[in-house]
N, CA, C and O atoms as a GROMACS GRO file, in nm:
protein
  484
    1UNK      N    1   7.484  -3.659  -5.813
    1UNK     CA    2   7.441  -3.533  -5.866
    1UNK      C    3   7.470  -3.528  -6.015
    1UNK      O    4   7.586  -3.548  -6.051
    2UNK      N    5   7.364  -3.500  -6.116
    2UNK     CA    6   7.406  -3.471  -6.212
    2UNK      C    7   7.431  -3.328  -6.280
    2UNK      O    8   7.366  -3.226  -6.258
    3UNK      N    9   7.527  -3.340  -6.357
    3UNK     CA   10   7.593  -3.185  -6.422
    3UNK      C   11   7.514  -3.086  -6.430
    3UNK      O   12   7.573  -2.988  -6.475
    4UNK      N   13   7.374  -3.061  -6.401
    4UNK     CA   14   7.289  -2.976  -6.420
    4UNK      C   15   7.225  -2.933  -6.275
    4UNK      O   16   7.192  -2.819  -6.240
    5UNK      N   17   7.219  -3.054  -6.200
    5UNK     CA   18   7.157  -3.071  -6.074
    5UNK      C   19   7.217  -2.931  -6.002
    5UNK      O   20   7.138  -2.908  -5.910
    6UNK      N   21   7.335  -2.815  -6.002
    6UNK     CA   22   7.388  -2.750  -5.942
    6UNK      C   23   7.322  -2.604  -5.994
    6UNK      O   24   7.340  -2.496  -5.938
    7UNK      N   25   7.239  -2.628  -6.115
    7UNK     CA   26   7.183  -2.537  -6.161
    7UNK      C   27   7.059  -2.535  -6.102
    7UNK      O   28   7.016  -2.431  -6.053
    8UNK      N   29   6.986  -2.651  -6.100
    8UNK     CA   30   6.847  -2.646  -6.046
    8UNK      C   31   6.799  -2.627  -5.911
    8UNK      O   32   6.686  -2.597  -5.871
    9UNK      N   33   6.923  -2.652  -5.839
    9UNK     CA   34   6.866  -2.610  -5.709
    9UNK      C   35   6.849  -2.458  -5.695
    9UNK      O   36   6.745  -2.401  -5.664
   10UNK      N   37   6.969  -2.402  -5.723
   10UNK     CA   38   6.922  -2.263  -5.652
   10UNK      C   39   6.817  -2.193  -5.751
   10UNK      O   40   6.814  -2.072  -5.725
   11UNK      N   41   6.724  -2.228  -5.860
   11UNK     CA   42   6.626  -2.196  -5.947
   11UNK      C   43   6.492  -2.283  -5.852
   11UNK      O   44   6.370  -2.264  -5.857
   12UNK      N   45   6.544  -2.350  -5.796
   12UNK     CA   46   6.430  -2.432  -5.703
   12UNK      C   47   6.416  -2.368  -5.587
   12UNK      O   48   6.313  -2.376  -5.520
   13UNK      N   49   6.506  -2.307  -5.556
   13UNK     CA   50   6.521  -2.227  -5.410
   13UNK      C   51   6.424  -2.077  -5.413
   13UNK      O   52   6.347  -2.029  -5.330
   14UNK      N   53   6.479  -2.019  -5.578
   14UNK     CA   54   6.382  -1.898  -5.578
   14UNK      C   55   6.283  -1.943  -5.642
   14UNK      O   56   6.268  -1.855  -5.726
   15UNK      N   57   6.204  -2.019  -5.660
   15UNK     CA   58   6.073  -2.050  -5.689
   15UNK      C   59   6.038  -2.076  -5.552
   15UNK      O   60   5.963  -1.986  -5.513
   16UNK      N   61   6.064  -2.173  -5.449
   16UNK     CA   62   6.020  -2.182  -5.337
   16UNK      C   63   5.994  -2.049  -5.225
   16UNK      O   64   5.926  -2.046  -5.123
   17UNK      N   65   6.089  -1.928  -5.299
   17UNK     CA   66   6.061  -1.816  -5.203
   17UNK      C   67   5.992  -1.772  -5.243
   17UNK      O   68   5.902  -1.733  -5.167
   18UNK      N   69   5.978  -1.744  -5.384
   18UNK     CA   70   5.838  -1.654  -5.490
   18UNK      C   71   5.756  -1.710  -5.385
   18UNK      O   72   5.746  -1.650  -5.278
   19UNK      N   73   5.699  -1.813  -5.404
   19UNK     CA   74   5.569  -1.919  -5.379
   19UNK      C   75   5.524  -1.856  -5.229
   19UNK      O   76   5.417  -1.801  -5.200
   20UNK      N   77   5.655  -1.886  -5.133
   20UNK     CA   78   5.648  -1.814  -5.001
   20UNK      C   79   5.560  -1.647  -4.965
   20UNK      O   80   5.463  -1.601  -4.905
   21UNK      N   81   5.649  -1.617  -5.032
   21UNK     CA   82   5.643  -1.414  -5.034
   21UNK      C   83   5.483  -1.411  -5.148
   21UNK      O   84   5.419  -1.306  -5.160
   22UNK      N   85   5.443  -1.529  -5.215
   22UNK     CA   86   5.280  -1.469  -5.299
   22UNK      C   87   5.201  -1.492  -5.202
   22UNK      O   88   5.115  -1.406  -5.183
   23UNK      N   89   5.202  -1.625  -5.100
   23UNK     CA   90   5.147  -1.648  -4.967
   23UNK      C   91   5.128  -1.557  -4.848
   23UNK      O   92   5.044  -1.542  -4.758
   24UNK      N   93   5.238  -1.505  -4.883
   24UNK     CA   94   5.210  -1.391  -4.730
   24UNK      C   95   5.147  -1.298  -4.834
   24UNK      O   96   5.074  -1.224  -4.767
   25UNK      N   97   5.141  -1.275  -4.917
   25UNK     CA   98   5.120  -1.134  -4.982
   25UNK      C   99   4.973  -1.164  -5.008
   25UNK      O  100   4.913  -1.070  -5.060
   26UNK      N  101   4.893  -1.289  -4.980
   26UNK     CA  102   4.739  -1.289  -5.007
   26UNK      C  103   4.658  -1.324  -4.843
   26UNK      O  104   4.550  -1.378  -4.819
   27UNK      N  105   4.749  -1.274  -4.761
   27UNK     CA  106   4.669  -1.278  -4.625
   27UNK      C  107   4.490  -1.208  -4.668
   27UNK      O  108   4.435  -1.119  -4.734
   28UNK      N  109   4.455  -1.345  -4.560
   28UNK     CA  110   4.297  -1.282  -4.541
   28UNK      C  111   4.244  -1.106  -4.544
   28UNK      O  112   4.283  -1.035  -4.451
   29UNK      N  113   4.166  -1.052  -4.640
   29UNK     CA  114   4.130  -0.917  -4.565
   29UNK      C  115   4.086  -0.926  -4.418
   29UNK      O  116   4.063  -1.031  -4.358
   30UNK      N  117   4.079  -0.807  -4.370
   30UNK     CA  118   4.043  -0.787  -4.215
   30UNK      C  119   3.876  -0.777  -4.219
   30UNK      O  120   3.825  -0.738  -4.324
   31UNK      N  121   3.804  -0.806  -4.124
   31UNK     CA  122   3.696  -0.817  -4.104
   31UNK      C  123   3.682  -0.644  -4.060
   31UNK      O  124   3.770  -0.606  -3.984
   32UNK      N  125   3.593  -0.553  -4.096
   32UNK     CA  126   3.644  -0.443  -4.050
   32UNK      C  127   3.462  -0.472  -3.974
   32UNK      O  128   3.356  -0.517  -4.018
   33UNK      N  129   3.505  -0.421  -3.852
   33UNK     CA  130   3.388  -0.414  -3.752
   33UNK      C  131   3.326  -0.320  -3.725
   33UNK      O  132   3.388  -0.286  -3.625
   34UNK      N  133   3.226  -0.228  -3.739
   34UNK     CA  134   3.161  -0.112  -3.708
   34UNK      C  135   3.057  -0.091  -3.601
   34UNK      O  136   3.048  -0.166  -3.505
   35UNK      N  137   2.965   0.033  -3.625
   35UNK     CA  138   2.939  -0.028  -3.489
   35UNK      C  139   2.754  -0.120  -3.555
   35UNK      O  140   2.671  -0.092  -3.642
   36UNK      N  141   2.768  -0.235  -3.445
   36UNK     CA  142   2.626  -0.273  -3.514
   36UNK      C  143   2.481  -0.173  -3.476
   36UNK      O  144   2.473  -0.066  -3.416
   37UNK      N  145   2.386  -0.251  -3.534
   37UNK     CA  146   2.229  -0.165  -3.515
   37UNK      C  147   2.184  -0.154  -3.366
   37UNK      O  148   2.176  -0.260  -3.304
   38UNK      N  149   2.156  -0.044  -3.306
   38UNK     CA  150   2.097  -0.016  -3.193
   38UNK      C  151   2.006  -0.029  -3.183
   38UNK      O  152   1.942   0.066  -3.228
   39UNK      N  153   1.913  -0.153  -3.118
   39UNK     CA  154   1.761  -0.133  -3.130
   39UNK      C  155   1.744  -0.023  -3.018
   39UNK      O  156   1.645   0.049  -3.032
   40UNK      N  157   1.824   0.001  -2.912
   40UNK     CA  158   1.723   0.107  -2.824
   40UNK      C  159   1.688   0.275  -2.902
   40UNK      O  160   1.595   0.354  -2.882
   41UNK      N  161   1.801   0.282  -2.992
   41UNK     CA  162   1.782   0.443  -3.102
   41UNK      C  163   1.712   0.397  -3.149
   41UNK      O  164   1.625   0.484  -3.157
   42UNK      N  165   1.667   0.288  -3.207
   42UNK     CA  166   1.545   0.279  -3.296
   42UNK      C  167   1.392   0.306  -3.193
   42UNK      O  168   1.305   0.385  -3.231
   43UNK      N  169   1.383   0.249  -3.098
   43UNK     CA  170   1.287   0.218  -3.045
   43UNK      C  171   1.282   0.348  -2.985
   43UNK      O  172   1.163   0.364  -2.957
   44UNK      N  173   1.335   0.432  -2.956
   44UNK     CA  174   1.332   0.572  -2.882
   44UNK      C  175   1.291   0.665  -3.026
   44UNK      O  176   1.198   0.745  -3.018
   45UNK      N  177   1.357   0.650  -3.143
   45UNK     CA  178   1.305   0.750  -3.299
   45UNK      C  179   1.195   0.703  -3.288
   45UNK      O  180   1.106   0.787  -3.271
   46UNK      N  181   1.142   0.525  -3.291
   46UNK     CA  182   1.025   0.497  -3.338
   46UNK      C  183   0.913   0.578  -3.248
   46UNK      O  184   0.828   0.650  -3.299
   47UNK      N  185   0.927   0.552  -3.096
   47UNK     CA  186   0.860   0.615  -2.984
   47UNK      C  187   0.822   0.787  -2.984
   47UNK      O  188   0.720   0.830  -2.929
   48UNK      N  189   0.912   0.867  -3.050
   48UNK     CA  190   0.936   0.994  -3.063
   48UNK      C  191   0.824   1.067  -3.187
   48UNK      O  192   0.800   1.187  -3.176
   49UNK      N  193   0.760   0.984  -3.303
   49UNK     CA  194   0.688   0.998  -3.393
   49UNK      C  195   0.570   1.039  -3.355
   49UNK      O  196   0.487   0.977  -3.289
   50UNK      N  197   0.563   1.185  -3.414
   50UNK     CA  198   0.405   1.228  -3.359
   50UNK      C  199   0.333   1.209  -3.528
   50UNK      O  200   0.377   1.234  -3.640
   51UNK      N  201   0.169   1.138  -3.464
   51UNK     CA  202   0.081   1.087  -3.545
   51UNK      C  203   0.028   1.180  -3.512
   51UNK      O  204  -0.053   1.186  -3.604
   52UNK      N  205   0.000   1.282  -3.436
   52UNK     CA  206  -0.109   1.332  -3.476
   52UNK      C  207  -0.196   1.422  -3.559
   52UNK      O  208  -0.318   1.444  -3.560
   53UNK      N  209  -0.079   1.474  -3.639
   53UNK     CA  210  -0.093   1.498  -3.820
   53UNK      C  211  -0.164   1.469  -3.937
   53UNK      O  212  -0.204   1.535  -4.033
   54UNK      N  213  -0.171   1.299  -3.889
   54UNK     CA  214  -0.275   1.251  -3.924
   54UNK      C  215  -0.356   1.182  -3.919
   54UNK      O  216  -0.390   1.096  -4.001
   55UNK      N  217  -0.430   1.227  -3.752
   55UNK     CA  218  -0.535   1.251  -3.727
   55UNK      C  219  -0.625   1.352  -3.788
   55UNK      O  220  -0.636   1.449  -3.713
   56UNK      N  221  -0.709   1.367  -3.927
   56UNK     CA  222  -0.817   1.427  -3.955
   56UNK      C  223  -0.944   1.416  -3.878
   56UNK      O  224  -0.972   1.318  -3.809
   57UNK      N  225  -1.052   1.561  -3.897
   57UNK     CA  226  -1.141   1.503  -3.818
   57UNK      C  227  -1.239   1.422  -3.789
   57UNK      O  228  -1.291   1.397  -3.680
   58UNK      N  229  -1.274   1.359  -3.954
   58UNK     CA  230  -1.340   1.256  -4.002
   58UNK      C  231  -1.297   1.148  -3.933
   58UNK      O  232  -1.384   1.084  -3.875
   59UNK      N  233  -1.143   1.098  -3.920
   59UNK     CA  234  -1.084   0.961  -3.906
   59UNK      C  235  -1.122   0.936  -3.779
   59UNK      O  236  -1.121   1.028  -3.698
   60UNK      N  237  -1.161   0.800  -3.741
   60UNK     CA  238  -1.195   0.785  -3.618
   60UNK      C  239  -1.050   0.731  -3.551
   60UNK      O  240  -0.961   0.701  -3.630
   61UNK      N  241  -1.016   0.713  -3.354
   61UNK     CA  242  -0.950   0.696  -3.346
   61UNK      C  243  -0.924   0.527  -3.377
   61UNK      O  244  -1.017   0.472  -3.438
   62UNK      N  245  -0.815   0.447  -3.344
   62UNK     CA  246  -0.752   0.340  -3.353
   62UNK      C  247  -0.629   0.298  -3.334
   62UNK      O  248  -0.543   0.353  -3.265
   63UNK      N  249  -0.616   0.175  -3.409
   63UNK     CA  250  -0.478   0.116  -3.363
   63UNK      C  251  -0.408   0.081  -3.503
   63UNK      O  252  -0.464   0.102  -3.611
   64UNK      N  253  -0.273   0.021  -3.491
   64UNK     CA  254  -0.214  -0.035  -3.603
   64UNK      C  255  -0.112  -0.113  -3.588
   64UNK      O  256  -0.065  -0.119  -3.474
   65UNK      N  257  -0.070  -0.166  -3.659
   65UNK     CA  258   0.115  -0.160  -3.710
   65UNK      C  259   0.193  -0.162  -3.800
   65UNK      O  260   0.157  -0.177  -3.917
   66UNK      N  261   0.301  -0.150  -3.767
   66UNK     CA  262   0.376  -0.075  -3.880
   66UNK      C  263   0.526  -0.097  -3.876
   66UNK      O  264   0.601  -0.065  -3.783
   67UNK      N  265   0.560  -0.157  -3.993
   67UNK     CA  266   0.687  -0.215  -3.995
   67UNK      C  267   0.786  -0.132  -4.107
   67UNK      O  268   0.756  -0.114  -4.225
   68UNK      N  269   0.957  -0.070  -4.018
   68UNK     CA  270   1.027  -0.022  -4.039
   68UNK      C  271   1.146  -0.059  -4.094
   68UNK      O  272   1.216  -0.134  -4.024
   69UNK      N  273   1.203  -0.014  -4.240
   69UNK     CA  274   1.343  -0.145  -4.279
   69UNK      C  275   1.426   0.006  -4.213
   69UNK      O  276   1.384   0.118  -4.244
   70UNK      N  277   1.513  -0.009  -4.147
   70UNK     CA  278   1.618   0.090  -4.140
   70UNK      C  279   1.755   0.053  -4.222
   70UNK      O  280   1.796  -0.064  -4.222
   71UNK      N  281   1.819   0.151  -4.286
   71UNK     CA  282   1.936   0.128  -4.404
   71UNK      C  283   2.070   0.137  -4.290
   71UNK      O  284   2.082   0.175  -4.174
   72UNK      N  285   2.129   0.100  -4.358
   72UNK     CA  286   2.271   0.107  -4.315
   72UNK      C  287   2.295   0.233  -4.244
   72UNK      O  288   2.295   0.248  -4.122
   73UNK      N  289   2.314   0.316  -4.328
   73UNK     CA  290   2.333   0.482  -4.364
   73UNK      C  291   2.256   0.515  -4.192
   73UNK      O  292   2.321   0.576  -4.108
   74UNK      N  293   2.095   0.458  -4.160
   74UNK     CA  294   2.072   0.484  -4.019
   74UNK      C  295   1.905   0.567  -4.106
   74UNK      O  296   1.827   0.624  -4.030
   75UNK      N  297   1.880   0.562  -4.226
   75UNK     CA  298   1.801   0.669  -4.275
   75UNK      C  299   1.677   0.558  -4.260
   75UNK      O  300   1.722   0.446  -4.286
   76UNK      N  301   1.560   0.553  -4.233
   76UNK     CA  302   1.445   0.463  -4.233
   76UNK      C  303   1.429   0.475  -4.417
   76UNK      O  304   1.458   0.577  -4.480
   77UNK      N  305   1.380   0.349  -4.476
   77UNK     CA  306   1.391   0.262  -4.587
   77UNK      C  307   1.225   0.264  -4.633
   77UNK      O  308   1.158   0.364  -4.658
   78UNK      N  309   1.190   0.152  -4.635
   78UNK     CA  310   1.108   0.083  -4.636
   78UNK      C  311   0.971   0.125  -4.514
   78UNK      O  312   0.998   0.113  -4.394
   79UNK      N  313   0.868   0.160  -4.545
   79UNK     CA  314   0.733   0.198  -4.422
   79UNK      C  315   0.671   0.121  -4.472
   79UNK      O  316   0.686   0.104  -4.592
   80UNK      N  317   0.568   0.036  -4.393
   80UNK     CA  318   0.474  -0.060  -4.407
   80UNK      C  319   0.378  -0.016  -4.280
   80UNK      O  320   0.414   0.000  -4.164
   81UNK      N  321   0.267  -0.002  -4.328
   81UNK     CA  322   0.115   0.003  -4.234
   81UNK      C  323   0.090  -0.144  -4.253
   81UNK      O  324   0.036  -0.179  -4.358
   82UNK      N  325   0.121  -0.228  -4.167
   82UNK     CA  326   0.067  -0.368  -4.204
   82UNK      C  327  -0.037  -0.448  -4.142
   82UNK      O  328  -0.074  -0.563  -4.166
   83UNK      N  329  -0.086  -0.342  -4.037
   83UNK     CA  330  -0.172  -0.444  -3.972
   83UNK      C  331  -0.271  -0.326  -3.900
   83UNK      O  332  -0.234  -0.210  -3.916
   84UNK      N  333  -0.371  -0.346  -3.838
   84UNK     CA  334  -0.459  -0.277  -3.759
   84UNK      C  335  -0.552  -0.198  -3.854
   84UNK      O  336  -0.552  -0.239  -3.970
   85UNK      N  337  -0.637  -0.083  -3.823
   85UNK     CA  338  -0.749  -0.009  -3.871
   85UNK      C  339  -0.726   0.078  -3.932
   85UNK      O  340  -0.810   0.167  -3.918
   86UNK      N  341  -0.619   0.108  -4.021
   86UNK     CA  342  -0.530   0.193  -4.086
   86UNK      C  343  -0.493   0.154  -4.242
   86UNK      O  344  -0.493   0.217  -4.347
   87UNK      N  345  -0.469   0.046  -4.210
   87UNK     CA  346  -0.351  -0.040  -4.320
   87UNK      C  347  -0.471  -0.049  -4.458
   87UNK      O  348  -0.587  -0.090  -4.447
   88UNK      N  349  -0.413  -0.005  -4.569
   88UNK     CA  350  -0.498   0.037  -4.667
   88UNK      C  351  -0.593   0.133  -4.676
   88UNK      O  352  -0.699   0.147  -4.737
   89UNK      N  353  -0.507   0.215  -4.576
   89UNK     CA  354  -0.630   0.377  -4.574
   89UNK      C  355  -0.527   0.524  -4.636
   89UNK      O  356  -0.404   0.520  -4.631
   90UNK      N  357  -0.601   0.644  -4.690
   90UNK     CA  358  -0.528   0.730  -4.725
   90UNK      C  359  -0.419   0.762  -4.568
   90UNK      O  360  -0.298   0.779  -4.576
   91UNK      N  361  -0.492   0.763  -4.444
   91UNK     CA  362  -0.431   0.746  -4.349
   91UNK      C  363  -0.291   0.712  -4.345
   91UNK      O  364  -0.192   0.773  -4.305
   92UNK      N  365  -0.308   0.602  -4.395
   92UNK     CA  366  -0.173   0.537  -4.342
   92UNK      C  367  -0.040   0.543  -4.467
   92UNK      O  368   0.069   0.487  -4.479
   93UNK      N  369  -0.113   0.637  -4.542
   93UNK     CA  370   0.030   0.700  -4.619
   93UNK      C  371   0.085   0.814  -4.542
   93UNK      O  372   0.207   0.821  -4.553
   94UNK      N  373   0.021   0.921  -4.453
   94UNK     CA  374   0.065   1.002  -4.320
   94UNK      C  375   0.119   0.930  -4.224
   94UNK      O  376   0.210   0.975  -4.156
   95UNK      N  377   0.059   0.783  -4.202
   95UNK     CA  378   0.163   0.732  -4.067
   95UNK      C  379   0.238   0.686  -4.163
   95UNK      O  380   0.340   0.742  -4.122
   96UNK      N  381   0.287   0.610  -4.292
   96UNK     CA  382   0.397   0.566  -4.305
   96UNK      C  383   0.518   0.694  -4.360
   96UNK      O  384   0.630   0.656  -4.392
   97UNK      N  385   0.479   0.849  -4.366
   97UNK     CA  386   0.509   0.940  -4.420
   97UNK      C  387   0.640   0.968  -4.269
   97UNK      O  388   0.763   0.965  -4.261
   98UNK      N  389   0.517   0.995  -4.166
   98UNK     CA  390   0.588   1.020  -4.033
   98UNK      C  391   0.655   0.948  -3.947
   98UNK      O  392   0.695   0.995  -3.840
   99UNK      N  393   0.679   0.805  -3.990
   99UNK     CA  394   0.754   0.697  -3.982
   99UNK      C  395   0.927   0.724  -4.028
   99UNK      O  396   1.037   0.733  -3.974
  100UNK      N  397   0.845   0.732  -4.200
  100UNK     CA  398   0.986   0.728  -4.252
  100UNK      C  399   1.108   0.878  -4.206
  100UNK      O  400   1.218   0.884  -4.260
  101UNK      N  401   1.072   0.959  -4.128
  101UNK     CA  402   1.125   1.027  -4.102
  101UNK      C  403   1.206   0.986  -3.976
  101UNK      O  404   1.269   1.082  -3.932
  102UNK      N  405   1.221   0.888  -3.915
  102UNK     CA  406   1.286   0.804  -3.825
  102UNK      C  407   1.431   0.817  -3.852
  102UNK      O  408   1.462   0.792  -3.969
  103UNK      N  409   1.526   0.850  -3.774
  103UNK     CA  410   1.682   0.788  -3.798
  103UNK      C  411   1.741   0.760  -3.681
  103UNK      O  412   1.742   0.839  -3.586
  104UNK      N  413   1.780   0.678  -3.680
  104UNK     CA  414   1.923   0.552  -3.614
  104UNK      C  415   2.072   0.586  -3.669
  104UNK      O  416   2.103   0.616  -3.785
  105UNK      N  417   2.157   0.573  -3.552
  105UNK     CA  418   2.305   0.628  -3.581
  105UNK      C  419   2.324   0.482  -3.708
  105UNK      O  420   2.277   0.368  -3.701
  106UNK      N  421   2.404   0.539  -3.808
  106UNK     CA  422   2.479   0.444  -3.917
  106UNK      C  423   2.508   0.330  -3.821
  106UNK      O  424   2.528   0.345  -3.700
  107UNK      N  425   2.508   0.213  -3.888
  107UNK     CA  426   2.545   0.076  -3.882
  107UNK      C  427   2.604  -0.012  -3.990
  107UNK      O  428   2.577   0.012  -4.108
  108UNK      N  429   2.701  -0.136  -3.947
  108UNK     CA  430   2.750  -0.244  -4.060
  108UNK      C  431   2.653  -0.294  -4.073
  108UNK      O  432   2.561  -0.273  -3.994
  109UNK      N  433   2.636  -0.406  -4.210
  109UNK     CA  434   2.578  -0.507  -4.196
  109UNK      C  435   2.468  -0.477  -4.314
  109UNK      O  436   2.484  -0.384  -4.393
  110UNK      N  437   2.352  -0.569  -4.318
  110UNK     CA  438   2.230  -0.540  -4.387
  110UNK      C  439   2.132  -0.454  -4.349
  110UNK      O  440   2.168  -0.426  -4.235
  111UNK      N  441   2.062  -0.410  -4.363
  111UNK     CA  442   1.901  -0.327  -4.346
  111UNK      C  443   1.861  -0.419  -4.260
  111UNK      O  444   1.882  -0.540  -4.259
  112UNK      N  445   1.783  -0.331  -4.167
  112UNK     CA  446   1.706  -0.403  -4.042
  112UNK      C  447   1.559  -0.367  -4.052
  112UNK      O  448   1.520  -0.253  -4.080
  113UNK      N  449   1.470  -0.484  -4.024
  113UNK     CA  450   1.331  -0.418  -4.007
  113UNK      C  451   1.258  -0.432  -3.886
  113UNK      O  452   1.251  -0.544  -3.834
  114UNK      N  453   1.201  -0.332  -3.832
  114UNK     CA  454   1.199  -0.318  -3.695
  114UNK      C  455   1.014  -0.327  -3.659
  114UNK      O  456   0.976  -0.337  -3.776
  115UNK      N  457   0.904  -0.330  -3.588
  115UNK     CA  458   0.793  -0.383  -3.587
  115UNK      C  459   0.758  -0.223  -3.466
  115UNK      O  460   0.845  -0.164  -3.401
  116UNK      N  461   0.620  -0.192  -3.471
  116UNK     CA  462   0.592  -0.111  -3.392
  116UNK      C  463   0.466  -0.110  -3.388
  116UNK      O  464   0.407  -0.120  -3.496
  117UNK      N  465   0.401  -0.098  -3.286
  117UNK     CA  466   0.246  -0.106  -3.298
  117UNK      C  467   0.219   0.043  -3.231
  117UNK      O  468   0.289   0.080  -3.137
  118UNK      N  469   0.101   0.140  -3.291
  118UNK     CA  470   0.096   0.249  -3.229
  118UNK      C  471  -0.066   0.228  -3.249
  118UNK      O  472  -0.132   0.135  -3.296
  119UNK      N  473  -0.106   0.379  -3.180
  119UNK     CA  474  -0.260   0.442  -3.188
  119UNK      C  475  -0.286   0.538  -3.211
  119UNK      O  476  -0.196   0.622  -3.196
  120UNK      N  477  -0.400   0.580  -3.253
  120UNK     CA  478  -0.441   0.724  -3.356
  120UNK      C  479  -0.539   0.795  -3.294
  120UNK      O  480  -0.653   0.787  -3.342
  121UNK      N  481  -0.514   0.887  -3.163
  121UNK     CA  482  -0.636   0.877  -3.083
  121UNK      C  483  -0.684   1.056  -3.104
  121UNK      O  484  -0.787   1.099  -3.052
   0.00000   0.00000   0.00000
């Protein structure tokens, strides 16, 4: 042992506990879990949407679809008329109007987009 060696250990000892106690002190955050997206609330809001508002009497009847982003929050996002006899009609700013009025209980995670095909009879 040299004349100093009696100094360095116990300066080695509390560096080894610092080091210890910064380790525990950077534990992983917790994954916090909520509840996830319900497709059956969606599919029951989506189901619940009355079109027939806009039905004018000019418009003939038909079909479509129409794709839904739902937000976190549970508030419908994003309306898309994307497909069927609608999609690029003044129409289908009333179905994507009465769409977006859709809500789903809050969820974790990203925005969901959900697919629905309806008719305009």
């Amino acid at each position: 042992m040299t004349p100093r060696s009696h100094l360095l250990a116990p300066a080695l000892g509390l560096v080894l506990t610092l080091l210890a106690g910064s380790a525990s002190a950077r534990k992983p955050a917790k994954v916090v879990k909520g509840p996830v997206f319900d497709r059956q609330a969606a599919a029951s809001a989506l189901a619940s949407v009355d079109l027939h508002k806009c039905k004018a009497t000019n418009v003939r009847a038909g079909q479509g679809h129409v794709t839904i982003t739902f937000e976190p929050t549970g508030a419908a996002g994003k309306v898309v008329v994307d497909g069927g006899d609608y999609k690029g009609t003044p129409v289908a700013k009333c179905i994507t109007a009465q769409y977006k009025r859709a809500q789903v209980p809050a969820f974790t995670g990203a925005s969901v987009s959900v697919g629905k095909s309806f008719k305009l009879e």
